[in-house]
C-alpha positions as CSV (number, residue, x, y, z in Angstrom):
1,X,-167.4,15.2,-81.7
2,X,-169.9,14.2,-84.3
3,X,-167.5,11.1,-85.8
4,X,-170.1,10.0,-88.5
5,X,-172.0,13.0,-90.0
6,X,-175.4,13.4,-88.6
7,X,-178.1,15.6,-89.1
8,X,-180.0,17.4,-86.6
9,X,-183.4,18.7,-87.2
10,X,-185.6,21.3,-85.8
11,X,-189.5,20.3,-87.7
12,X,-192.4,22.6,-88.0
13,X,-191.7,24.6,-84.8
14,X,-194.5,27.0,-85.1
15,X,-193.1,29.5,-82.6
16,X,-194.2,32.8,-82.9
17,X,-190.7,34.8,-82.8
18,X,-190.3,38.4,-82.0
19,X,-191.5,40.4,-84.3
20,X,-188.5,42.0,-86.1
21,X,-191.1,44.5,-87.4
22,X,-189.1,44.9,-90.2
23,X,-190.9,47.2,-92.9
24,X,-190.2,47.3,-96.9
25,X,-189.9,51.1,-97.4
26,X,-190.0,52.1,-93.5
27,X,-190.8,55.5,-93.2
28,X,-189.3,55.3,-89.5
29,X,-185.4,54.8,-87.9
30,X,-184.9,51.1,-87.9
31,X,-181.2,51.5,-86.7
32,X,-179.4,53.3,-84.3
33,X,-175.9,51.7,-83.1
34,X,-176.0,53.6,-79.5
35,X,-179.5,51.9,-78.8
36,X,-179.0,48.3,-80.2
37,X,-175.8,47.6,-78.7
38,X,-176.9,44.1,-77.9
39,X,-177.4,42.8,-81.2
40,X,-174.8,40.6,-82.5
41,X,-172.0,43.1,-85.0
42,X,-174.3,41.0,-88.1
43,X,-177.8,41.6,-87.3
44,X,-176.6,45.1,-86.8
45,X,-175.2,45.1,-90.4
46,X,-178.1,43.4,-91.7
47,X,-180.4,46.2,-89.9
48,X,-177.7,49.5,-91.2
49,X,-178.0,47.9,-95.1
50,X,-181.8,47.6,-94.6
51,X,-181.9,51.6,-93.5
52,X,-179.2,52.3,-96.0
53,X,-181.4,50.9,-99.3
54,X,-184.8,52.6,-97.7
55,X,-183.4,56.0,-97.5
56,X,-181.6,55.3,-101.4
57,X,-184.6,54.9,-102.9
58,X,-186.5,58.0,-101.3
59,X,-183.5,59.5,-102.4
60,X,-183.2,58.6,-105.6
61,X,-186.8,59.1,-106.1
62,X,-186.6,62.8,-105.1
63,X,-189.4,63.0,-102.4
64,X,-189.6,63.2,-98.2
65,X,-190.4,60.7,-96.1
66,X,-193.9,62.8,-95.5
67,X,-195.1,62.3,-98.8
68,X,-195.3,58.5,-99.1
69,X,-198.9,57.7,-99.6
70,X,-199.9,54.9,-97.3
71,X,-203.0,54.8,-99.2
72,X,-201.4,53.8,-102.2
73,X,-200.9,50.0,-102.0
74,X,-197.7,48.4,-103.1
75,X,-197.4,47.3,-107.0
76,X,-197.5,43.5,-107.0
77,X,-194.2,42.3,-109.3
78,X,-192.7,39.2,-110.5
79,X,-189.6,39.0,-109.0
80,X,-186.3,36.3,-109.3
81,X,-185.2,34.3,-106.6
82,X,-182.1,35.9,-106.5
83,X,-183.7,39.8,-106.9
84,X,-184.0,38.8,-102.2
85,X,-180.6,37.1,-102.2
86,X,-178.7,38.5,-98.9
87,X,-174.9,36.9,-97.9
88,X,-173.0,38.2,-95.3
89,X,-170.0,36.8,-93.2
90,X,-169.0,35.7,-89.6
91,X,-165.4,36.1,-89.6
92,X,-165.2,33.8,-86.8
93,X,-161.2,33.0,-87.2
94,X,-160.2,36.3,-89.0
95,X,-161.8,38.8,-86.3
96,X,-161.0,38.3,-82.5
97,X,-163.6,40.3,-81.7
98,X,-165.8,38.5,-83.4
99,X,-164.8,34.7,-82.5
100,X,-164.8,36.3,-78.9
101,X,-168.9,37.5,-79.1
102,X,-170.1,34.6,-80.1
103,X,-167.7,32.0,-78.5
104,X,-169.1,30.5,-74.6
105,X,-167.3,29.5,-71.8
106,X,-166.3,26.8,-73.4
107,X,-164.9,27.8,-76.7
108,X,-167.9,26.6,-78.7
109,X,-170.3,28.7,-80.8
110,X,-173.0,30.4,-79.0
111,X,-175.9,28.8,-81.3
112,X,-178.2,31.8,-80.0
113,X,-176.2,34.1,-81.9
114,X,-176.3,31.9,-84.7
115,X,-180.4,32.1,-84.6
116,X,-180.3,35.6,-84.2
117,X,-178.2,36.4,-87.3
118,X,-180.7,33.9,-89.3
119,X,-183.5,35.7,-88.0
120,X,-182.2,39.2,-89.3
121,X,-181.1,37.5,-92.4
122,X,-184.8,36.6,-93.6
123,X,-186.2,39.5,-92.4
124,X,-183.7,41.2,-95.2
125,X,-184.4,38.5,-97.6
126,X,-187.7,38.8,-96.8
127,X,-188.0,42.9,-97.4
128,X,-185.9,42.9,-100.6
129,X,-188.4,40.4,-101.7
130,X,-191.7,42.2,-100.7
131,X,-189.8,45.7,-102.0
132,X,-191.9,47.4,-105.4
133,X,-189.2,49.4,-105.7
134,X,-191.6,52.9,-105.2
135,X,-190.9,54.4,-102.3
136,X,-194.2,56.5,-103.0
137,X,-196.4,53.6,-101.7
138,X,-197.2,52.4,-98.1
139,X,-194.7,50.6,-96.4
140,X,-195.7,46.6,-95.4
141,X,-194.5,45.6,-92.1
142,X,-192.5,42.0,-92.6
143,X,-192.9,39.3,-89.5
144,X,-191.2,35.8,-88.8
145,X,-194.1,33.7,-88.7
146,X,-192.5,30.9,-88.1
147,X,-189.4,28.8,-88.4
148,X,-190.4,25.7,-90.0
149,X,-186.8,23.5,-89.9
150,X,-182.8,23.8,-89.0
151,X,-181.3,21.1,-90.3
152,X,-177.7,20.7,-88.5
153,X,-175.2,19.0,-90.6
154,X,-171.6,19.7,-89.7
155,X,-169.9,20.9,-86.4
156,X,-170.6,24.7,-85.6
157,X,-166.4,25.7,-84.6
158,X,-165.3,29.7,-83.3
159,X,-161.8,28.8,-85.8
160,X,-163.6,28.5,-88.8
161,X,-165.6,31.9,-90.9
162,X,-169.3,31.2,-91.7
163,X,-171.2,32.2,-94.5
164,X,-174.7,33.2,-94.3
165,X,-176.7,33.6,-97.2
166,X,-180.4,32.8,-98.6
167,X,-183.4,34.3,-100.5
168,X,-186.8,33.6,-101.5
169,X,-187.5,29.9,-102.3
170,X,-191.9,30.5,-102.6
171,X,-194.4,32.8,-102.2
172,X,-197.7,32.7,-101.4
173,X,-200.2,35.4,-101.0
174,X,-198.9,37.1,-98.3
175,X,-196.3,34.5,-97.0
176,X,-192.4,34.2,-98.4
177,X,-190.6,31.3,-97.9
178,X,-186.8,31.7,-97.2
179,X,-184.2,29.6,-97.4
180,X,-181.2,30.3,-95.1
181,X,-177.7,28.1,-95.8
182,X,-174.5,28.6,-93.3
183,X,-171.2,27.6,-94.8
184,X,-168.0,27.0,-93.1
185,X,-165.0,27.5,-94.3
186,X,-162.7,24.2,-93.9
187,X,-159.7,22.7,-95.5
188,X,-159.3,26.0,-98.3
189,X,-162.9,25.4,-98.9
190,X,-167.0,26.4,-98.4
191,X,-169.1,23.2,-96.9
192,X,-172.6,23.3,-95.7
193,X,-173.2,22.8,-92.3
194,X,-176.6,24.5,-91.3
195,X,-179.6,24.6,-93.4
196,X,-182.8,26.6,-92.5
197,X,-186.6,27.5,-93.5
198,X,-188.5,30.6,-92.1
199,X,-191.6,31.7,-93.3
200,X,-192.4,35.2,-93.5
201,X,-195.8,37.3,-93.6
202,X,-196.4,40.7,-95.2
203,X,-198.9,42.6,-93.3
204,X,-200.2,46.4,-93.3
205,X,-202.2,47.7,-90.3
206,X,-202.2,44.3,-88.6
207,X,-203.5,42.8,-91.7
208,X,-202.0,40.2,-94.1
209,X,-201.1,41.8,-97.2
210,X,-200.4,40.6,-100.8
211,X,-196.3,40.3,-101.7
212,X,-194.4,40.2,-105.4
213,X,-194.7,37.1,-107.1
214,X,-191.3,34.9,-108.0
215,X,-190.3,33.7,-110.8
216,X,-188.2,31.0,-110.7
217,X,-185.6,30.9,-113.3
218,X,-183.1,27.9,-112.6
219,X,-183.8,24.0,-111.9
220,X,-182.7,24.2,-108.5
221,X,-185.1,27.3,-108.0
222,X,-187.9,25.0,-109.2
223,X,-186.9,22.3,-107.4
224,X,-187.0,24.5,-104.0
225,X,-190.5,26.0,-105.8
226,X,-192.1,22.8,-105.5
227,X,-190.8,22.0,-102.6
228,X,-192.5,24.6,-101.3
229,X,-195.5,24.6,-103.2
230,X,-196.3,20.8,-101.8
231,X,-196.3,22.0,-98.1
């Protein structure tokens, strides 16, 4: 029981997280449902969607896989906040098999999953973001560097859905800020209960490399800008 609302905090935890390799334009299978059977049903999702808009735009561009030119460099852009916005639901109380994966022994979330679909969720965010939208050029290679805060401020329950969603707060050179909110559905509406910072890095051949630029284009986008910009 929480009785007054607190807040839990996570601060500057510089771990160095699995690499969820994650590439903008990936030239290789990033998916495959009979090999990542223990991912949770939404990094899956997350993962599928990434595939999904990789293999549209070669598509839609009208070339193979073998003739993207990793020696081309990716464009540099100037993107909106909302161009890397990513939502996606944990129907926790409208999906048995859902509230069942990631409820424990004891009926209460199983936070692990929660930090799994967070993960997944910047590294989407974090691709749409670093994306120049020419699948001719080489594909960058997108990392969790690090997740700088969690800040816990409601009660994670299995009879409630949650919302994940985020996108792009800053950038710098080869870094991307991302902002990650969970909502919970309670009393016929969305509250916030879970709000997160990862910072993501852009490389090519082991090597930092440059990402779009953002825009911002509301106050709160500025606010979050300068937010970021101070640390």
């Amino acid at each position: 029981m929480l009785g007054r609302l607190r807040t839990k905090r996570f601060h500057k935890r510089k771990l160095l997280l699995r690499s969820s390799s994650v590439r903008a334009k990936s030239v290789l299978p990033i998916y495959d449902k009979d090999i990542h059977t223990s991912r949770t049903a939404v990094t899956e999702e997350l993962w599928k969607k990434r595939r999904e808009f990789e293999e549209k735009q070669i598509k839609d561009s009208l070339i193979s896989e073998e003739e993207i030119n990793k020696d081309i460099p990716s464009f540099i852009l100037e993107k909106k906040p909302m161009d890397s916005l990513v939502e996606v639901l944990v129907p926790l109380s409208s999906d048995p098999s859902t509230k069942e994966e990631y409820s424990n022994f004891y009926g209460n979330v199983r936070v692990g999953k929660i930090l799994e679909d967070l993960d997944a969720c910047a590294g989407s965010i974090a691709h749409l973001h670093a994306d120049d939208n020419n699948p001719k050029t080489r594909p960058l290679h997108i990392v969790t560097a690090s997740v700088d805060r969690i800040d816990l401020l409601g009660k994670l329950v299995t009879d409630s859905d949650l919302k994940i969603h985020g996108h792009v707060t800053y950038v710098g050179r080869s870094s991307m800020e991302v902002r990650i909110d969970i909502d919970s559905y309670f009393e016929e509406k969305w509250q916030t209960i879970m709000m997160s910072t990862f910072t993501m890095v852009a490389t090519f051949e082991g090597k930092s490399a440059p990402v779009n630029q953002i825009i911002p284009d509301t106050p709160q986008d500025e606010k979050l800008y300068e937010i970021g910009y101070r640390i």
